[in-house]
Biotite code that builds the C-alpha atoms (Angstrom):
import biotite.structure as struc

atoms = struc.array([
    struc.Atom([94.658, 110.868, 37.135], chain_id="A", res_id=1, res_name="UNK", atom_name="CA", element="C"),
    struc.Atom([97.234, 107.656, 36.761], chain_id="A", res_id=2, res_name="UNK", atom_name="CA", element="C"),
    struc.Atom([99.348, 109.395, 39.317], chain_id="A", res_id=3, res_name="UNK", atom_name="CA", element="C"),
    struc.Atom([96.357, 110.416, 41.933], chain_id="A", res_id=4, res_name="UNK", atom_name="CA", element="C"),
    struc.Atom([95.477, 106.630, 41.569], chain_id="A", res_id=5, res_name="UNK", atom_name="CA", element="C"),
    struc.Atom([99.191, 105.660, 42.455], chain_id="A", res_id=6, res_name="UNK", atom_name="CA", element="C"),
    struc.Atom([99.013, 107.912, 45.814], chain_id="A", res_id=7, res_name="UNK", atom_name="CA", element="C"),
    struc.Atom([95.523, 107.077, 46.592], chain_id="A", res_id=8, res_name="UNK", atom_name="CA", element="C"),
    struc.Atom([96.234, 103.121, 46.705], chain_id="A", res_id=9, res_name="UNK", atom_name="CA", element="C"),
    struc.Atom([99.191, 103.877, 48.527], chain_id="A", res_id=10, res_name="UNK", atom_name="CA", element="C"),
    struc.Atom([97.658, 105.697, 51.266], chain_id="A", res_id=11, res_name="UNK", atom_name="CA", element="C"),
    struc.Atom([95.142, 102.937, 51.665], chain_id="A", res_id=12, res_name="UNK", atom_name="CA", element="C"),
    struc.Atom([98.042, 100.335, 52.227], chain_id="A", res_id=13, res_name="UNK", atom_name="CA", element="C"),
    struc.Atom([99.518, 102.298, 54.328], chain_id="A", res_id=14, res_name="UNK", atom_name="CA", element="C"),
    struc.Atom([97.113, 103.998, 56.960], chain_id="A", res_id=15, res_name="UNK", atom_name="CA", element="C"),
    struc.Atom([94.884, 100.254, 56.659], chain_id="A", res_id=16, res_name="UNK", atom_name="CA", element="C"),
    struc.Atom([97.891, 98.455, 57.414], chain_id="A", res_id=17, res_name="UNK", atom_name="CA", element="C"),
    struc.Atom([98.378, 100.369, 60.396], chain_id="A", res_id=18, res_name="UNK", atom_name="CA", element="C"),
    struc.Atom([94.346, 100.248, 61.527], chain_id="A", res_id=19, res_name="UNK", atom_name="CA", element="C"),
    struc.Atom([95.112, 97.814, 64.863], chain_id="A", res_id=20, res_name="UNK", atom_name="CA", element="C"),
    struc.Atom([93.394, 94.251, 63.990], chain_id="A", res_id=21, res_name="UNK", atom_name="CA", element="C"),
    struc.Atom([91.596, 94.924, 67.475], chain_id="A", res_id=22, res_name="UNK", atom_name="CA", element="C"),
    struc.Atom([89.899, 97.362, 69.587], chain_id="A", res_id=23, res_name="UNK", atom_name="CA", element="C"),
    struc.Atom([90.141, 97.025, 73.412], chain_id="A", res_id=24, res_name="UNK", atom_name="CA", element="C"),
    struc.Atom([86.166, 97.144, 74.598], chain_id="A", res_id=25, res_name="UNK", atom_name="CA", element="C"),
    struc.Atom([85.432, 96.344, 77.950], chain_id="A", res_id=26, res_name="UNK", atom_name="CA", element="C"),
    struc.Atom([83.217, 92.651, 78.357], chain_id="A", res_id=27, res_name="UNK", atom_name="CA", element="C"),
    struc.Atom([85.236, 91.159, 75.530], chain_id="A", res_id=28, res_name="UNK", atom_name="CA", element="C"),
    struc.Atom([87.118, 88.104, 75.934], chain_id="A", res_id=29, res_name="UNK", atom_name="CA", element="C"),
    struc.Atom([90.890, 89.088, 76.200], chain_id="A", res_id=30, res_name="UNK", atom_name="CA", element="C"),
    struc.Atom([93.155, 88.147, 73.254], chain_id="A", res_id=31, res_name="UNK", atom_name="CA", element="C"),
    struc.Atom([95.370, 85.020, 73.972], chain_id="A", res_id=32, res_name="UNK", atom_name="CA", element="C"),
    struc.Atom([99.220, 84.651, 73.241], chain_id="A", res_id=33, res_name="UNK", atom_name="CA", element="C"),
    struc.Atom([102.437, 83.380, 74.353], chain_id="A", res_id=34, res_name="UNK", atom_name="CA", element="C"),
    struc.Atom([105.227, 85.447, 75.150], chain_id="A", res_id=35, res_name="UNK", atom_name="CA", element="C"),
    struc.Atom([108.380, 84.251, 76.960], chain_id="A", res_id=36, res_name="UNK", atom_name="CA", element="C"),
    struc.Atom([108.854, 85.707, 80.362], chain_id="A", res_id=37, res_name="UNK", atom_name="CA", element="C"),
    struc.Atom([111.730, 86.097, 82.930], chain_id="A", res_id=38, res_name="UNK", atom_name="CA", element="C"),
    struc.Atom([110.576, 82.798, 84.320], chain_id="A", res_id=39, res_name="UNK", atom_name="CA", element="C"),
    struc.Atom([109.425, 80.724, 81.693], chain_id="A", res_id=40, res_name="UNK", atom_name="CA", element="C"),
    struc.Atom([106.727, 81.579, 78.452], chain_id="A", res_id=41, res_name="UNK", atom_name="CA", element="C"),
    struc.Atom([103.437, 82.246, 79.502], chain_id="A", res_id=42, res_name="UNK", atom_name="CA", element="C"),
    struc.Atom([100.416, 81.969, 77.453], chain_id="A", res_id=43, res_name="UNK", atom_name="CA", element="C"),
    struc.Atom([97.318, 84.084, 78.861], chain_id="A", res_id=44, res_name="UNK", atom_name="CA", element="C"),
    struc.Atom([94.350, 81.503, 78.322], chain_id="A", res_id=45, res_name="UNK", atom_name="CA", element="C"),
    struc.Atom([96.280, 79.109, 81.170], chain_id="A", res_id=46, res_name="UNK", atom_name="CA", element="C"),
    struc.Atom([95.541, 81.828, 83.496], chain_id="A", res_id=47, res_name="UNK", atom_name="CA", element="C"),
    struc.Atom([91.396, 81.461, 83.477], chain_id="A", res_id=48, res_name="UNK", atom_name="CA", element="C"),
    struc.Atom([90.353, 81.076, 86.516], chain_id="A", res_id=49, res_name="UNK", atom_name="CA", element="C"),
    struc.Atom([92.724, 84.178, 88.473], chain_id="A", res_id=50, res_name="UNK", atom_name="CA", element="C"),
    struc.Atom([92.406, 87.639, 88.039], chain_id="A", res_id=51, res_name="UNK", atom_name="CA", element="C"),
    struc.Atom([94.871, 88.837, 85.509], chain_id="A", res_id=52, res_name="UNK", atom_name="CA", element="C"),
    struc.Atom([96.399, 92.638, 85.121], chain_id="A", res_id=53, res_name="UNK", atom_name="CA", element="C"),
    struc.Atom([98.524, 93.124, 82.013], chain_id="A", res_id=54, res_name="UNK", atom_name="CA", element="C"),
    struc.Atom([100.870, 96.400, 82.048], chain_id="A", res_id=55, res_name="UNK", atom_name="CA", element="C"),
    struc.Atom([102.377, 96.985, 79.133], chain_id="A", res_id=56, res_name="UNK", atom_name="CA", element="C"),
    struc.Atom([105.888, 99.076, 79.971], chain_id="A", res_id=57, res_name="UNK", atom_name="CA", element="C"),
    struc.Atom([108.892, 100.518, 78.216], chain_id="A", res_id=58, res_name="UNK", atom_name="CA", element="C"),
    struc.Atom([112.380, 100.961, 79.591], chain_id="A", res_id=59, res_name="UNK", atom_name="CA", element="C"),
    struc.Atom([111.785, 105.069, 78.466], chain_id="A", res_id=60, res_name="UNK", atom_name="CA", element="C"),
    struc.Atom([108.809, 105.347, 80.120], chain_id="A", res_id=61, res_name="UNK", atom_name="CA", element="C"),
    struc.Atom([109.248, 107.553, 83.468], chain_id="A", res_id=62, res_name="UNK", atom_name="CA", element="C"),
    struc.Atom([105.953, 106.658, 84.709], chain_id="A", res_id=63, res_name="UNK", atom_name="CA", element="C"),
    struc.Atom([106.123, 103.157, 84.102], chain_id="A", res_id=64, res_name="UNK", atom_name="CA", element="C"),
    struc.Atom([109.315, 103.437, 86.762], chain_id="A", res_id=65, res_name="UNK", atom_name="CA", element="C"),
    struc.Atom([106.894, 104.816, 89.446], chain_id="A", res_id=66, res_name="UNK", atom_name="CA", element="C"),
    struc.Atom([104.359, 102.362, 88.946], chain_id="A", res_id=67, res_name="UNK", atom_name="CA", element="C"),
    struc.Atom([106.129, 99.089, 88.825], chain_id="A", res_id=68, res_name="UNK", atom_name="CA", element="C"),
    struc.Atom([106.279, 99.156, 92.406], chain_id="A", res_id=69, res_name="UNK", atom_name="CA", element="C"),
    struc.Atom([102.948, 99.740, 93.195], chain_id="A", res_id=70, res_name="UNK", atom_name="CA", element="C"),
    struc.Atom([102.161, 96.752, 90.880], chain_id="A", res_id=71, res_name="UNK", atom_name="CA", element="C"),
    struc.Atom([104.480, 94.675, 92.590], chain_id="A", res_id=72, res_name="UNK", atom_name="CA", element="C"),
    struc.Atom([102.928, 95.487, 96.145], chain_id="A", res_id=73, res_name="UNK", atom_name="CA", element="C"),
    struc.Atom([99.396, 94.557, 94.553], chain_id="A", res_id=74, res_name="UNK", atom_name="CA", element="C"),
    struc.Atom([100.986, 91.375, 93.104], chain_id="A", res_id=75, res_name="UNK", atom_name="CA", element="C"),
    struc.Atom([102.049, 90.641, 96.673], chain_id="A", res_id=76, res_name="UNK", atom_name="CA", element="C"),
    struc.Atom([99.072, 91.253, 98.709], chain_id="A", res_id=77, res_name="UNK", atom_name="CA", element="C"),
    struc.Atom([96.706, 89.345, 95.990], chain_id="A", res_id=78, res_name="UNK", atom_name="CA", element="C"),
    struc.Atom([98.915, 86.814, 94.680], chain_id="A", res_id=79, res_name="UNK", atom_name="CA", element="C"),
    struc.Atom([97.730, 83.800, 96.864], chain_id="A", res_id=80, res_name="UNK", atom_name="CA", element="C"),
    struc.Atom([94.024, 84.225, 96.537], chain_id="A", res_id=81, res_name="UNK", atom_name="CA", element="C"),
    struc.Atom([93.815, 84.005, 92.546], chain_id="A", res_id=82, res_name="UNK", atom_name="CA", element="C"),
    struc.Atom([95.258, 87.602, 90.994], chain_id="A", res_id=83, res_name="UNK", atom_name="CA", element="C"),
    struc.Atom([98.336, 87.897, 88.751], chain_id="A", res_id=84, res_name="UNK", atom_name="CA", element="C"),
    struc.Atom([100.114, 90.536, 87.052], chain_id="A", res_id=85, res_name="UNK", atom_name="CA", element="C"),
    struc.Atom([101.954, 90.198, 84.020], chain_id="A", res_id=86, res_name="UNK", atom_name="CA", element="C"),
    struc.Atom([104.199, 92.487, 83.386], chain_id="A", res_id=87, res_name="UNK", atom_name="CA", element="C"),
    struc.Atom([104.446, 93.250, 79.367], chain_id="A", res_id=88, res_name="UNK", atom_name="CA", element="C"),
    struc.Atom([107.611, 94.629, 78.368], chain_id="A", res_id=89, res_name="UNK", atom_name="CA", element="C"),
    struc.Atom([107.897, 96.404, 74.737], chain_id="A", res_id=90, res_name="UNK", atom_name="CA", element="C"),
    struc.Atom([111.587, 97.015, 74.631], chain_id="A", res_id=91, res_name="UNK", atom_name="CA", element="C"),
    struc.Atom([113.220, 95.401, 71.955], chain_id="A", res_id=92, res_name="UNK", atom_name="CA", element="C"),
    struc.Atom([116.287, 94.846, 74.718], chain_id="A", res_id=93, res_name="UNK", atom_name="CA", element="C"),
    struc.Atom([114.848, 91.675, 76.826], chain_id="A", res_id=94, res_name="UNK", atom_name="CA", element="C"),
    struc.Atom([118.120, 92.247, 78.933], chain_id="A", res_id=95, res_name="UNK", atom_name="CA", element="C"),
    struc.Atom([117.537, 95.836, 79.611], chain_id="A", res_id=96, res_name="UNK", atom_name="CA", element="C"),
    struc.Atom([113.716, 95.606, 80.413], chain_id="A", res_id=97, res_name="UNK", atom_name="CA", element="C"),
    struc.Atom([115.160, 92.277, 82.894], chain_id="A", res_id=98, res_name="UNK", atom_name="CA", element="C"),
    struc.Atom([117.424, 94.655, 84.571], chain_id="A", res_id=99, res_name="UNK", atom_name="CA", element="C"),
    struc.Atom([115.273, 97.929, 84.975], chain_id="A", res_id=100, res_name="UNK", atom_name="CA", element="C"),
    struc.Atom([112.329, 95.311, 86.407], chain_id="A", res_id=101, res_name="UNK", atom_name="CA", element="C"),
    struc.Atom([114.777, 93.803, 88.938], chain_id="A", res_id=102, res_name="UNK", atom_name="CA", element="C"),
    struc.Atom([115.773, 96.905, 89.873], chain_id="A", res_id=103, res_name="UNK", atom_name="CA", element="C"),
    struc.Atom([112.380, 98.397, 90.639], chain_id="A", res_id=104, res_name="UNK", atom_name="CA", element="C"),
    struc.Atom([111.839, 95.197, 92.985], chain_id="A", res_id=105, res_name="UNK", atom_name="CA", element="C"),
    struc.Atom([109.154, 93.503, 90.508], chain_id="A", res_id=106, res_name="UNK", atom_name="CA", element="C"),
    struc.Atom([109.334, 89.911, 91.304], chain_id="A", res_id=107, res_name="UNK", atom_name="CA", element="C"),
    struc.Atom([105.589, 89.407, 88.915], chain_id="A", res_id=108, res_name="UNK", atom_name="CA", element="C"),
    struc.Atom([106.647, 87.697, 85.348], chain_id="A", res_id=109, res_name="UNK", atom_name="CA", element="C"),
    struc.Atom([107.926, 90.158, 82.911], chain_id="A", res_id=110, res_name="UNK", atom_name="CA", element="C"),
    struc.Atom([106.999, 88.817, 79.554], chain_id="A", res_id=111, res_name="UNK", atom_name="CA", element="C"),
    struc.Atom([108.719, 90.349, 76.819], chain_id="A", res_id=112, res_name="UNK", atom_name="CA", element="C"),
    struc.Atom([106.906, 91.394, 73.682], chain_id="A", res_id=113, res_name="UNK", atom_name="CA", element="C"),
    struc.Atom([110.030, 92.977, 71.662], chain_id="A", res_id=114, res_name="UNK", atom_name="CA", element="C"),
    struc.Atom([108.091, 92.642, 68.501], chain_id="A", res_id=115, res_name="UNK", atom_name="CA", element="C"),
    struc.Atom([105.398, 93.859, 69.776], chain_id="A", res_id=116, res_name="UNK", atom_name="CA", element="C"),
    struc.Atom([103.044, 91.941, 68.445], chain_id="A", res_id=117, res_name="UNK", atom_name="CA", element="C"),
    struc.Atom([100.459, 91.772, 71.544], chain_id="A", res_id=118, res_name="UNK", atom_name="CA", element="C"),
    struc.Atom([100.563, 95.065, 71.781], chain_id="A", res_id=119, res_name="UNK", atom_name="CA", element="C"),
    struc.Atom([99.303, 95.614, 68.502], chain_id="A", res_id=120, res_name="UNK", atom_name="CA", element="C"),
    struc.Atom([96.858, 92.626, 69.193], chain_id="A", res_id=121, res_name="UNK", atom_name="CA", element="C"),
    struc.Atom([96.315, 94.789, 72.216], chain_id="A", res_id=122, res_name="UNK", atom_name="CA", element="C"),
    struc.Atom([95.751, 98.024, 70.432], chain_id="A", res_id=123, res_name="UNK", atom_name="CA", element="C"),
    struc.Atom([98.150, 99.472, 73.161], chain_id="A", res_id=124, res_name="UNK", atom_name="CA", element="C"),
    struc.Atom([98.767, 103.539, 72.523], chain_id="A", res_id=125, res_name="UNK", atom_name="CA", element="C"),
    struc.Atom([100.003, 104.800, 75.663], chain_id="A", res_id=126, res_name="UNK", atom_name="CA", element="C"),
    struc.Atom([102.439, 104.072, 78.216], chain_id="A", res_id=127, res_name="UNK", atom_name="CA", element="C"),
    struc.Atom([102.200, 102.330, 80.417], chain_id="A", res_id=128, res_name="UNK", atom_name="CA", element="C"),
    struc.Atom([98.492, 100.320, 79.635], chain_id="A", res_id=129, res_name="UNK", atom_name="CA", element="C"),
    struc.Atom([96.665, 98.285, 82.372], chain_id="A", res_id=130, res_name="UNK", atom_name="CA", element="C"),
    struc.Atom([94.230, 96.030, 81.338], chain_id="A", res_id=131, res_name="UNK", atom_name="CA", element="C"),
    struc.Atom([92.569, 93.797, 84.116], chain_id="A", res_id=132, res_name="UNK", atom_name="CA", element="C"),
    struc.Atom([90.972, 90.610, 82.727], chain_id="A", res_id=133, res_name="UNK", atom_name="CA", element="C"),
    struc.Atom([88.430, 88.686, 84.842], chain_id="A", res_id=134, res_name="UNK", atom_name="CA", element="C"),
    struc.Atom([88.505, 85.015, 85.640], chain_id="A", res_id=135, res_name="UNK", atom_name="CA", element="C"),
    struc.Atom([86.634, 84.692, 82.412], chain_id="A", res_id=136, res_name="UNK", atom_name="CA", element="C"),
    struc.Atom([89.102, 86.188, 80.868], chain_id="A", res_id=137, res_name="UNK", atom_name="CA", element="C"),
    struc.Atom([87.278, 89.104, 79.927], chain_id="A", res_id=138, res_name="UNK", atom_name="CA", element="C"),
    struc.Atom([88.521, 92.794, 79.742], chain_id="A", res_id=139, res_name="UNK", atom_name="CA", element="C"),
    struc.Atom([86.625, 94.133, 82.780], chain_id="A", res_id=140, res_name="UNK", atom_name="CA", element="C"),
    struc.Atom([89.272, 97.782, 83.037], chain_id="A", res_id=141, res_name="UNK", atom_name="CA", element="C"),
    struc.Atom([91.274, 99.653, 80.884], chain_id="A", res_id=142, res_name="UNK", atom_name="CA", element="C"),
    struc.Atom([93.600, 102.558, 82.074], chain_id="A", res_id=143, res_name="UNK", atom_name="CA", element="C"),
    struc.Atom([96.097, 104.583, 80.161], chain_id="A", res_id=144, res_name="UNK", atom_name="CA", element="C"),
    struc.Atom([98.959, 106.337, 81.403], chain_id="A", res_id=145, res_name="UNK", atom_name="CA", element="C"),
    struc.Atom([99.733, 106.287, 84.802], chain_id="A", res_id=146, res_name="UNK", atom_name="CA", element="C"),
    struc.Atom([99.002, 108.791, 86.912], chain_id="A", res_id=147, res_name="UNK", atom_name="CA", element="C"),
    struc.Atom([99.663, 108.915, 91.138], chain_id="A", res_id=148, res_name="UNK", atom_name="CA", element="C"),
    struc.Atom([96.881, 107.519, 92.965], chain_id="A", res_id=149, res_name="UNK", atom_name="CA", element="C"),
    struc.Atom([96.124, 104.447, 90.042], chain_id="A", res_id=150, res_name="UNK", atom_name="CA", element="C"),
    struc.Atom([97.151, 102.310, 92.132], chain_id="A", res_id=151, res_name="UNK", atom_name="CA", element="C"),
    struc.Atom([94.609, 102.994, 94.630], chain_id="A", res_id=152, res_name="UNK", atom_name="CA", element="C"),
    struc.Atom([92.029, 102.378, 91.315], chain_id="A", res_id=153, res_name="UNK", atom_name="CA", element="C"),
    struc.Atom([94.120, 99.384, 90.687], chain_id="A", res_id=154, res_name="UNK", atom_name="CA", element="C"),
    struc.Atom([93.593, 97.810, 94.044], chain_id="A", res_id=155, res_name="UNK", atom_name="CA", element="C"),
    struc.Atom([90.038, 98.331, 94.211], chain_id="A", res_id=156, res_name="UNK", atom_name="CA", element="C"),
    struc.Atom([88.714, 97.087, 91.045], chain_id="A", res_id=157, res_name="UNK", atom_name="CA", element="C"),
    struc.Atom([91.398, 94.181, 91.948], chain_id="A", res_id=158, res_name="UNK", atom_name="CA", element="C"),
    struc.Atom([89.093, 93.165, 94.834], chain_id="A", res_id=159, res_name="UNK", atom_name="CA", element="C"),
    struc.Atom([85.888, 93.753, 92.711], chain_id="A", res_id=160, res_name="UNK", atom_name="CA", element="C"),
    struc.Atom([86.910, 90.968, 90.585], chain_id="A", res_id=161, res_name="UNK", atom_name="CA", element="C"),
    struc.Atom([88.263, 88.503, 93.095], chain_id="A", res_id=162, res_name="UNK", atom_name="CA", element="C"),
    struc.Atom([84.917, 89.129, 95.010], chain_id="A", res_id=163, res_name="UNK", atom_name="CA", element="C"),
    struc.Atom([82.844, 87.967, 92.053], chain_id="A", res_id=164, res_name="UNK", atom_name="CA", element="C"),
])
């Protein structure tokens, strides 16, 4: 009994220290943090007021490669009239994610989160993870994976928000 005790507790620490502290739900307010970028650290609450997509990305994700581009043309087109993306690397390598991002033409921050810390606060569980936050800074979208044709959702809800 001693022994099924021993297992049971240790089950518990496990599998409850791996329950994520959040749960992404859309109309909550979007955990803050500070992560430093390829420009300079950026913390998430100074961006109230603009539309806000966080992708999370890994240098081994394939589709992240396709998408970063199409991220980077909605950065361009939406940049001036209040939208943002932040581009939320998970490698542990900030030099590697720097290069692969340069490479695929993103010129959005790349904030590195090589502990990965935010995306645990995040709750992130696929790759790549959009999440677009409203001026608010409320979670208005989630989408997992990428898949051709998101960025055509991406674009749209885009001008949903900045129309509000």
């Amino acid at each position: 009994m001693k022994t099924y005790k021993s297992y049971l507790l240790i089950f518990i620490i496990f599998f409850g220290l791996s329950i994520p502290v959040h749960s992404m739900n859309i109309g909550q307010t979007a955990p803050d943090f500070t992560l430093s970028s390829n420009k300079l650290n950026t913390r998430l609450a100074e961006l109230r007021g603009q539309v806000v997509m966080l992708n999370f990305w890994a240098t081994w994700c394939n589709p992240c490669r396709i998408e970063i581009p199409h991220l980077q043309k909605i950065h361009s087109q939406y940049k001036d009239i209040g939208f943002t993306v932040l581009g939320v690397s998970i490698d542990k390598n900030k030099l590697k994610a720097a290069k692969m991002a340069r490479n695929l033409g993103a010129k959005f921050p790349i904030l590195f989160d090589n502990s990965q810390k935010v995306s645990k606060l995040y709750s992130i569980k696929a790759m790549p993870m959009t999440i677009l936050i409203d001026r608010d800074g409320k979670i208005r979208k989630l989408f997992k994976g990428y898949k051709p044709g998101y960025e055509v959702k991406y674009a749209n809800a885009v001008r949903e928000l900045l129309r509000e």
